[in-house]
C-alpha positions in Angstrom: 17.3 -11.8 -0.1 17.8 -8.1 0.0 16.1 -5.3 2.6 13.8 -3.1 1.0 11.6 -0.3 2.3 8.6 0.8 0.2 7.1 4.3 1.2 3.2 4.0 -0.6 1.2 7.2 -0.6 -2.8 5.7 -0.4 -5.9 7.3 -2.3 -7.8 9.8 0.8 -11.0 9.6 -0.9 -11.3 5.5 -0.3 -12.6 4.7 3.5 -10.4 3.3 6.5 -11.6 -0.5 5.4 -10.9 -0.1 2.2 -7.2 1.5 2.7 -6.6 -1.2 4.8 -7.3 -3.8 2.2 -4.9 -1.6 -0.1 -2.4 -2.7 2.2 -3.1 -6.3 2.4 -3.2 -5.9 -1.4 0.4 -4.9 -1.0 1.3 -7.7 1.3 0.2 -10.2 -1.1 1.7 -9.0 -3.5 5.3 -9.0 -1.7 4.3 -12.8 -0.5 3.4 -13.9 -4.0 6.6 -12.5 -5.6 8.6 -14.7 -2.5 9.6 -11.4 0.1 8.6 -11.2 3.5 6.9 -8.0 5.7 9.2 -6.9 8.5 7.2 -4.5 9.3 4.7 -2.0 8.5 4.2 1.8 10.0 0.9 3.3 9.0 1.6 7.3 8.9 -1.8 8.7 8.4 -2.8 11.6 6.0 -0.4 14.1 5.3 -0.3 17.2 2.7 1.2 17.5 -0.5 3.7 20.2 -1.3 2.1 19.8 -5.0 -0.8 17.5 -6.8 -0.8 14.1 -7.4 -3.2 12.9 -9.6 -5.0 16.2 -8.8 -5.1 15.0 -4.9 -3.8 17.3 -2.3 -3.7 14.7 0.6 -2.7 11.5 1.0 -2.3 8.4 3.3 1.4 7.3 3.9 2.4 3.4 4.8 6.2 2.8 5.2 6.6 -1.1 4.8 9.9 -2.8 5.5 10.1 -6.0 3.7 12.8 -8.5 2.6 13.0 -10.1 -1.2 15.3 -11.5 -4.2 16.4 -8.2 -6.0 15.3 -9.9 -9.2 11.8 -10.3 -8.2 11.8 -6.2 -7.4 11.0 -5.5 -11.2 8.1 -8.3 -10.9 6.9 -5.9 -7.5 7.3 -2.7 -9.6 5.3 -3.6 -11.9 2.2 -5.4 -10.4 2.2 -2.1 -7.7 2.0 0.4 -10.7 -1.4 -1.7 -12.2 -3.0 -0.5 -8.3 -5.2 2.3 -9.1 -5.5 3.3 -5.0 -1.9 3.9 -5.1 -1.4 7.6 -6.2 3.0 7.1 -5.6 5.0 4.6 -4.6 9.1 4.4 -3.9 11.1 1.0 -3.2 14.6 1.7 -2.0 17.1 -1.0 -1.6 18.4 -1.0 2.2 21.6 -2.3 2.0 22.9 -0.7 -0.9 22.6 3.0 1.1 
């Protein structure tokens, strides 16, 4: 298993509950495909230097999570069929 950190920028216009459940959607979706969450940093609603998805704001969640770099493609994709999720970024950890 390979260390991966995901940075996932949240739709502002859903409520606190329902951005939470985003993020368990996430989690899920990192235990079905066999990871595990090392941890999780919530960094609240921050500015865009341009639109996405004609937003200007979003909600940022760094999540630190370990997983077979074969199942990453399998993560990839399920993440991009979340319609809350205006951008996401995986980076592999211990290739930097």
């Amino acid at each position: 298993m390979r260390n991966y950190e995901g940075v996932f920028i949240i739709n502002t216009d859903l409520s606190a509950e329902n951005a939470k459940g985003v993020v368990a959607q996430i989690q899920e979706l990192v235990s079905k495909h066999g990871g595990r969450i090392d941890g999780i940093q919530e960094r609240g609603r921050k500015r865009f230097a341009y639109k996405i998805k004609k937003k200007h704001e979003g909600n940022y969640v760094i999540m630190n999570f370990q997983i077979d770099s074969n199942q990453t493609k399998k993560l990839d994709q399920s993440l991009r069929l979340n319609d809350h999720l205006l951008r996401f970024l995986l980076v592999n950890k211990d290739a930097l």
